[in-house]
C-alpha positions in Angstrom: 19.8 -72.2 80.7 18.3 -68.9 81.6 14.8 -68.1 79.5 14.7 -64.3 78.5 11.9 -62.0 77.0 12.9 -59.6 74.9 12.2 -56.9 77.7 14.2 -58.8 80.1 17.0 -59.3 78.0 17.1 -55.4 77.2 18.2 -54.9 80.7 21.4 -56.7 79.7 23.0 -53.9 77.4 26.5 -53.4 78.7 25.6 -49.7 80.2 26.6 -49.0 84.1 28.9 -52.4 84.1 25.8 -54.9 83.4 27.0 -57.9 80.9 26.3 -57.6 77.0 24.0 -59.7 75.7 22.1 -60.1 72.5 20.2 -62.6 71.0 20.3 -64.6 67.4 17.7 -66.9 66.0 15.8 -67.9 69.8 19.8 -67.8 71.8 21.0 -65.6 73.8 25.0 -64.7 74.2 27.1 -63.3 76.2 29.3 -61.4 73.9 30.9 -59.2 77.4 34.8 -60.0 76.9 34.5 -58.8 73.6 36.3 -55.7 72.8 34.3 -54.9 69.8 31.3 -54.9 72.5 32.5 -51.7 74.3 29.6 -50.3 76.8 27.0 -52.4 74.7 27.4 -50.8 71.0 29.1 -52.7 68.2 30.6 -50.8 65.3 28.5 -47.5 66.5 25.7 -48.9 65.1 24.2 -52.4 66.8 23.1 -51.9 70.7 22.9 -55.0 73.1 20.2 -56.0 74.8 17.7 -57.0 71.2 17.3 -59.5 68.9 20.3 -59.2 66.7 18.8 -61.9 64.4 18.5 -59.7 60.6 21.3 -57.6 61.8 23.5 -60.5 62.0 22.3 -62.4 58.9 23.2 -59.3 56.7 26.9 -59.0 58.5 29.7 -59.3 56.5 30.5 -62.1 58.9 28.7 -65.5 59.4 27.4 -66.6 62.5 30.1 -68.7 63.3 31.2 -65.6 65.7 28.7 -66.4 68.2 30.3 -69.7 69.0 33.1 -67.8 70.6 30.7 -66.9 73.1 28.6 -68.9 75.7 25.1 -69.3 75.1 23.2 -67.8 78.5 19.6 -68.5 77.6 16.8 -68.6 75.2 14.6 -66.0 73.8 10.9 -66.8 75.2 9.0 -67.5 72.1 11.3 -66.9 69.9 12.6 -70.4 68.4 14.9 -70.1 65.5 13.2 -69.2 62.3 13.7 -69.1 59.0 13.5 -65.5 56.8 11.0 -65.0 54.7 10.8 -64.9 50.9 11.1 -66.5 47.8 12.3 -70.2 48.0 14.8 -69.2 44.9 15.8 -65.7 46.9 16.5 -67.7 49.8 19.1 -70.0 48.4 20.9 -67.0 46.6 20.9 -65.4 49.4 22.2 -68.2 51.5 25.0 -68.8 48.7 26.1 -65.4 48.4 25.3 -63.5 51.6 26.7 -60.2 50.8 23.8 -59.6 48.6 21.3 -59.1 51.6 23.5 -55.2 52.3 25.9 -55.0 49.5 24.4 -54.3 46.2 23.3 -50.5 47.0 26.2 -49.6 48.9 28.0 -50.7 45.5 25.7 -48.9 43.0 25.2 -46.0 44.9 28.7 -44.5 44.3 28.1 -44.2 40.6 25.2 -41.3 40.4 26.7 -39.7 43.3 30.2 -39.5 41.8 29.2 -39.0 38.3 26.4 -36.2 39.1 28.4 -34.4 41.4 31.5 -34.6 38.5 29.1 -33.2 36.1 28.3 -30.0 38.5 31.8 -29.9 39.0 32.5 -29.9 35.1 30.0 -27.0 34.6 31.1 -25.1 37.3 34.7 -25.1 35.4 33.3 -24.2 32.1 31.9 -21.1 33.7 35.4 -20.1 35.2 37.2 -21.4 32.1 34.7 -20.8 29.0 36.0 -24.2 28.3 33.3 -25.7 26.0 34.8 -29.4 26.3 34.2 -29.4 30.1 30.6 -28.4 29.9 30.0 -31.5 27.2 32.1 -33.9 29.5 29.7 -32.4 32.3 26.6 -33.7 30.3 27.7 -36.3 29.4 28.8 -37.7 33.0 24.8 -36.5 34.2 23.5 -38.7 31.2 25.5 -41.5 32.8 24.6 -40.5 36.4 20.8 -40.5 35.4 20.8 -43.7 34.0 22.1 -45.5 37.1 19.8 -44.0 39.5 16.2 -46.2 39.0 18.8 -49.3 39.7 19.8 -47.3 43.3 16.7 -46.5 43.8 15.3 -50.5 43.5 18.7 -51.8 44.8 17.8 -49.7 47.8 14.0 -50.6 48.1 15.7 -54.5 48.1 17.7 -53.7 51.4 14.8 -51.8 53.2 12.8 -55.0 52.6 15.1 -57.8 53.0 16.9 -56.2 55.7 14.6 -53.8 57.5 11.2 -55.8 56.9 10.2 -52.5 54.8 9.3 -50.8 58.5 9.0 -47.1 58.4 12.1 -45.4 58.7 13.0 -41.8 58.4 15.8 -41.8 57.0 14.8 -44.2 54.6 11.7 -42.4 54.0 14.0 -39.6 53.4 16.1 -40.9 50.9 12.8 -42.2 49.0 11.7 -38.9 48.9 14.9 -36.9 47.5 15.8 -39.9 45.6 13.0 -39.4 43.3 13.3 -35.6 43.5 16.7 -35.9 42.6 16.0 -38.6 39.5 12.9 -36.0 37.8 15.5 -32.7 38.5 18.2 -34.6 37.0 15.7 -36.1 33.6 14.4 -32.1 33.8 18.5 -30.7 33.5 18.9 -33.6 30.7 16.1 -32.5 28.5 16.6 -29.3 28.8 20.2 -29.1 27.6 19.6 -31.7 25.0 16.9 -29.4 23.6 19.3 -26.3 23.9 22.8 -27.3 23.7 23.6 -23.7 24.0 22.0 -22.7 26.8 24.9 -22.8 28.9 27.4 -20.1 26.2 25.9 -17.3 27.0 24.9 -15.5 30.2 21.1 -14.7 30.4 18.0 -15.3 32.8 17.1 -18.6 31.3 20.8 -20.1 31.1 20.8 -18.6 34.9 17.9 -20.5 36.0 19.4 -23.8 34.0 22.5 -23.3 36.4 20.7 -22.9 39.7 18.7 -26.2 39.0 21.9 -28.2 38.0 23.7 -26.7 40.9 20.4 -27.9 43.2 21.4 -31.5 42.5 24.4 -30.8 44.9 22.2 -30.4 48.0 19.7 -33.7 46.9 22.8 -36.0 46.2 24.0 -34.7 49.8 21.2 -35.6 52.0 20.8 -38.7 50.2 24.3 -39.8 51.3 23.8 -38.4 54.5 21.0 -40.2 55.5 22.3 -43.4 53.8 25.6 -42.9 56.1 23.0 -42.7 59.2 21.7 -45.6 58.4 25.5 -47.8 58.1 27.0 -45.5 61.3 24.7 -43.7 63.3 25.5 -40.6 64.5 25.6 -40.7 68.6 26.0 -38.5 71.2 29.5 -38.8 72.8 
């Protein structure tokens, strides 16, 4: 059986008709006859050629996959390990594996659904005077608000477990505007809980409210943006 380095096995990434390979816990397989293994990039997002090993470990598949395909090698140095953490993380993790990617994907939805509804609801009430759309409108932000600090950590969970916590930008990104978008949106709250008017009649301070709420758009935009990176990169055709 063939012994690979990790820069040796990089030559073997599916590109100019070279085989696919990728490597798993110290093996490495050839995965070339299958489909989903196109010119070397699975699901747009996973590239043959590395060490596939915390890639495949958060998949919503097991590892029994790689027993369709035959084992060409071993990874120099690179014997199969075990992950690191917590004894009691590990056993959750290994009875419920879809913890390791899906708890933020999950939560996620909720604030950015529910704060872009409330925009939405205020935007009506301007168009319809509608008082009832702008009190559904705070009331969804409330709601929004109060889900974000459990995105926020559910996301810091996945960079670690799944990432190793290695810089990132678009990570980095997301941390940034995520807490940007949690004070603007605690700012919006207090503010229209302190003046439940502001919003009935038009003047510079119920203008400037507006433009702040409406600025939540843009924050809730980039984070999903970068979070969508992250799942499906974006590639050059």
């Amino acid at each position: 059986m063939k012994e690979f380095d990790l820069e040796s096995l990089a030559e073997f990434n599916g590109k100019g008709g070279k085989p696919v390979y990728i490597a798993h816990q110290g093996g490495g397989y050839d995965v070339s006859e299958s489909a989903l293994w196109k010119g070397g990039v699975h699901m747009r997002r996973h590239h043959a050629g590395n060490d596939l090993s915390v890639d495949i470990g958060a998949a919503p598949h097991g590892t029994e996959v790689l027993d369709r395909f035959p084992q060409v090698g071993v990874i120099r140095g690179q014997g199969a390990k075990e992950p690191a953490g917590p004894e009691f993380l590990l056993r959750l993790l290994e009875r419920f594996p879809m913890l390791r990617r899906h708890p933020h994907p999950m939560t996620v939805h909720f604030p950015i659904a529910l704060i872009m509804t409330a925009v939405g609801f205020n935007v009506l009430y301007v168009l319809t005077g509608c008082k009832s759309l702008e009190v559904t409108g705070f009331h969804c932000l409330t709601v929004g608000m109060v889900f974000t600090p459990l995105v926020i950590l559910t996301g810091l969970f996945t960079w670690w477990l799944n990432y190793l916590a290695r810089p990132l930008r678009a990570v980095t990104i997301k941390i940034g505007v995520s807490l940007l978008l949690f004070v603007s949106t605690m700012i919006v709250l207090a503010w229209r809980s302190g003046s439940p008017d502001i919003m009935d009649a038009f003047n510079p301070v119920s203008f400037f409210y507006f433009l702040l709420l409406l600025s939540l758009v843009p924050m809730v935009s980039v984070i999903g943006w970068f979070g969508a990176k992250l799942t499906f990169p974006v590639e050059a055709d």
